[in-house]
C-alpha positions in Angstrom: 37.7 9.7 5.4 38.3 13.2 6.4 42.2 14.8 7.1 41.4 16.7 9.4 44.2 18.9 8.0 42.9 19.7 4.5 40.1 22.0 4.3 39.5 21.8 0.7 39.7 17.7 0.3 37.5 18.0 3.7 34.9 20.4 2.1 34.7 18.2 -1.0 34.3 14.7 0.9 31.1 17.4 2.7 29.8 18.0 0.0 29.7 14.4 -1.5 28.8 13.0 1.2 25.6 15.5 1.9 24.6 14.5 -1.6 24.8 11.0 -0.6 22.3 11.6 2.5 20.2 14.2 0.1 19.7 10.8 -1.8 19.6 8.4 0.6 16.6 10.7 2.5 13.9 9.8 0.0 13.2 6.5 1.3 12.9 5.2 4.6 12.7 1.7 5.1 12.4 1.9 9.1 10.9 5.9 10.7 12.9 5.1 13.3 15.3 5.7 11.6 14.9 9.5 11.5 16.0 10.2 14.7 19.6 8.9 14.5 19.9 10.8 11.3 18.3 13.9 12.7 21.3 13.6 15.8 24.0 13.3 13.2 22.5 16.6 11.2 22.3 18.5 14.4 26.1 17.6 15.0 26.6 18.7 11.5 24.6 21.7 11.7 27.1 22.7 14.9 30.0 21.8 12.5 29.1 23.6 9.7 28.1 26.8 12.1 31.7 26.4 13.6 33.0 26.4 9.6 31.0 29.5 8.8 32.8 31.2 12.2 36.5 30.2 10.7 35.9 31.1 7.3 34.7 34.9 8.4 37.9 34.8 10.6 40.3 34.5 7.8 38.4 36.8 5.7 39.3 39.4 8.6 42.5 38.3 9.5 43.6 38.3 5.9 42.3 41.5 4.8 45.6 43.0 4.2 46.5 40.1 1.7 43.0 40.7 -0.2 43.0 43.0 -3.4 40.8 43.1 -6.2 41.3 42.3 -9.7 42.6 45.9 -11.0 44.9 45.4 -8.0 43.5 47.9 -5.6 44.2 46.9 -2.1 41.8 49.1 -0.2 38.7 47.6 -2.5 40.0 43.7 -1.7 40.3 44.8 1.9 36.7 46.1 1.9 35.3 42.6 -0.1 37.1 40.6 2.9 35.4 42.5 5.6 32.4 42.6 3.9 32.3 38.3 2.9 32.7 37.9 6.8 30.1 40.1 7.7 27.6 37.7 5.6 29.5 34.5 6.9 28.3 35.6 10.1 25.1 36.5 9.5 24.9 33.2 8.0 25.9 31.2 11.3 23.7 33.5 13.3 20.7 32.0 11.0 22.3 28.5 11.9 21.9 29.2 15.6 18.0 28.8 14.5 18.2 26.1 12.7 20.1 24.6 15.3 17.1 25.2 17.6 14.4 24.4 15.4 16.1 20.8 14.1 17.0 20.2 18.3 13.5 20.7 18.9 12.4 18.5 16.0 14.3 16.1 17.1 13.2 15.9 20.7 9.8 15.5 19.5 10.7 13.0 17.2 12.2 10.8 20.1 8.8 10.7 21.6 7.3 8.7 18.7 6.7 5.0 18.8 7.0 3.9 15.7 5.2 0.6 14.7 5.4 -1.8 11.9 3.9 -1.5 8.8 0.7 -2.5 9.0 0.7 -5.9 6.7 -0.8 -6.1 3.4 -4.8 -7.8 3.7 -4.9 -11.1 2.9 -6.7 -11.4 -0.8 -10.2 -12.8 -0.5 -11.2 -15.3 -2.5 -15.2 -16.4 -3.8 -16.8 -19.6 -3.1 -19.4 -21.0 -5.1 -22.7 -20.8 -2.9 -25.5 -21.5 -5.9 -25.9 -21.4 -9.6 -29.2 -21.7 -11.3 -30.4 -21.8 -14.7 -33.7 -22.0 -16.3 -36.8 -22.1 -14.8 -34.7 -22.0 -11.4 -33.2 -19.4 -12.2 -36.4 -17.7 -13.9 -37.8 -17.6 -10.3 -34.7 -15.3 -9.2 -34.7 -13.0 -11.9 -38.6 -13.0 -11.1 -37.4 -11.7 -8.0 -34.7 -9.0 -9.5 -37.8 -7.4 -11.3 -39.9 -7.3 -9.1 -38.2 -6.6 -5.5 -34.3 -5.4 -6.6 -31.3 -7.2 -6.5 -30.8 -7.0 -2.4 -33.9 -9.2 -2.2 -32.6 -11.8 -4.3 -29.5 -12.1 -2.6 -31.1 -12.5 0.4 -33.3 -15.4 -1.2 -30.6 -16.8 -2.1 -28.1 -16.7 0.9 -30.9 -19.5 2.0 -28.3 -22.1 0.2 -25.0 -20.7 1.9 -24.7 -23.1 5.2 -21.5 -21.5 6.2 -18.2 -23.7 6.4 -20.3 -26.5 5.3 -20.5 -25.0 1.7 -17.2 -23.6 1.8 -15.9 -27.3 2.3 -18.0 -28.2 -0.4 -17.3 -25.8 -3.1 -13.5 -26.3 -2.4 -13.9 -30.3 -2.7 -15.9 -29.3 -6.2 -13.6 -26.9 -7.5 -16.0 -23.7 -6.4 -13.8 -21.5 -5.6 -12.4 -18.6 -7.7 -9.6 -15.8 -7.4 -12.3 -13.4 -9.4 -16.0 -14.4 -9.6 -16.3 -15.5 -12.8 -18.7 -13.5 -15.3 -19.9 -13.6 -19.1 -19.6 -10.5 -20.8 -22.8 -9.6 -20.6 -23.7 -10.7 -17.0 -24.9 -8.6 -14.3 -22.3 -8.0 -11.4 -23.5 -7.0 -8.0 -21.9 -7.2 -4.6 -23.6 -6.3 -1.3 -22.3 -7.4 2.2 -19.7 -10.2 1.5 -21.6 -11.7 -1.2 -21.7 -11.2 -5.6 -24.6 -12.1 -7.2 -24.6 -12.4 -11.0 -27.3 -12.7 -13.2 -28.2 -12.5 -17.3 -31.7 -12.2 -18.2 -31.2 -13.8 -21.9 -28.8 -16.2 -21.0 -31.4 -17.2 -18.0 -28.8 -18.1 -15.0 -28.2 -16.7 -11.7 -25.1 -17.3 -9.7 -24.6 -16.3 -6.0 -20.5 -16.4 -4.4 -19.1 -15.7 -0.9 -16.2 -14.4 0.1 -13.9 -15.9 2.0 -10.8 -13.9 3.3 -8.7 -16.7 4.7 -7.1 -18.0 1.7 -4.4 -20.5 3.4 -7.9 -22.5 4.3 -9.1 -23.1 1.0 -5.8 -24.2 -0.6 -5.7 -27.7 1.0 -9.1 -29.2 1.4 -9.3 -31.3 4.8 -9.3 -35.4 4.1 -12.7 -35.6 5.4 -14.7 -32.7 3.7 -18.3 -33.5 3.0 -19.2 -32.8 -0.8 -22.7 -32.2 -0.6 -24.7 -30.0 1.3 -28.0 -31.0 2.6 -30.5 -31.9 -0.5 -33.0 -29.1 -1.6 -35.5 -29.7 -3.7 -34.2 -29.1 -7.3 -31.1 -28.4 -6.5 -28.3 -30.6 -5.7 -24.5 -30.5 -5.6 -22.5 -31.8 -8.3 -19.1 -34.7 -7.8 -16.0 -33.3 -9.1 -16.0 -35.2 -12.1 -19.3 -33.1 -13.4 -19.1 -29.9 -15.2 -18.5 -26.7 -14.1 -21.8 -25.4 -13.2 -20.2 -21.5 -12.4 -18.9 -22.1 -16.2 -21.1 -19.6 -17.8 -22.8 -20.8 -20.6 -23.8 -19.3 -23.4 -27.4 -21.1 -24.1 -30.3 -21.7 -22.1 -30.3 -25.3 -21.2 -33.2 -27.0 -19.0 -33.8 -26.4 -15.7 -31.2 -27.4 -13.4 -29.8 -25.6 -10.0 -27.3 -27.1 -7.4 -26.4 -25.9 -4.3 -23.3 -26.2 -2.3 
């Protein structure tokens, strides 16, 4: 707390406590916050203009106690006259800062300052199709010949919206990361990855879906299968991981969700 009485103990609790703020500056939780602190360094900056004032005042009213070190009077007389000359120079460049930190300060107080915007909510992939062998031939048929865009749009055929989403959460489709061999094929265009290896001979198509608080609890009712395609049909839980990837070709098989 300051005396009030003792300038030096005063100037030292200053300059602790502008270190403090120096510090305490780096971070701002709130923006908001600026402006309060901006009001107490304008009353500060009129403090420490009113300190300069004094301190040239005793230079100059004490000149007549002020010699220098070789004991010369007239020298010691000219170094006080000459410090309060600078000290107020000094608070005539405070009157600007003054000015400039006011007027920062008024224009700060015209900002309306909004939370931060929240983090996005991390998507997660559902499971639309995986195919292998001569299903999945057909699709890397497709890759060759037309491009990768083509083939996701061939097989977007099997994604019936909410319906599959449903199913691949009752099936255990749905994946922080799609899952990948090392040697797969990663492409993602337009909310979907498509993932393919032509030696391995299996093509795999996810979605994303953003609302993650929706796929942690699957509804009691949730249908497991989407309707029946030729060749392709959607695995019970108990059934292997078809989005596994697997390391040999295997006969044909495909399912969708």
């Amino acid at each position: 707390m300051p005396t009030f009485q003792n300038p030096t103990a005063d100037a030292a609790e200053a300059s602790e406590a502008l270190r403090g703020l120096a510090h305490a500056t780096r971070v701002f939780e709130d923006p908001a916050d600026t402006y309060a602190v901006l009001g107490d360094l304008l009353a500060g900056v009129r403090s420490l203009r009113q300190v300069l004032d004094q301190l040239a005042t005793v230079h100059v009213s004490n000149q007549v106690r002020a010699y220098d070190d070789a004991g010369n009077q007239g020298a010691g007389a000219s170094h006080a006259l000459t410090a309060a000359a600078d000290l107020r120079h000094a608070t005539a460049l405070l009157d600007g800062v003054h000015d400039q930190v006011d007027a920062a300060m008024g224009v700060s107080g015209r900002i309306a300052w909004r939370p931060a915007p929240s983090e996005p909510t991390p998507a997660r992939w559902v499971g639309i199709v995986f195919l292998q062998g001569q299903d999945a031939d057909e699709v890397l048929a497709i890759i060759d010949r037309d491009g990768t865009d083509a083939a996701i749009e061939h097989l977007t055929g099997f994604d019936m919206g909410e319906e599959t989403t449903q199913a691949a959460l009752v099936n255990g489709y749905v994946y922080d990361e799609p899952p990948t061999g090392p040697l797969d094929r990663v492409i993602e265009q337009g909310g979907y990855v498509l993932t393919y290896n032509h030696d391995h001979g299996h093509v795999s198509l996810l979605r994303t879906h953003p609302e993650t608080r929706d796929l942690d609890t699957p509804p009691a009712k949730a249908k497991t299968a989407a309707p029946s395609r030729a060749r392709r049909t959607v695995p019970t839980a108990e059934e292997e991981d078809y989005f596994a990837v697997s390391q040999v070709s295997s006969p044909s098989r495909g399912r969708a969700l």
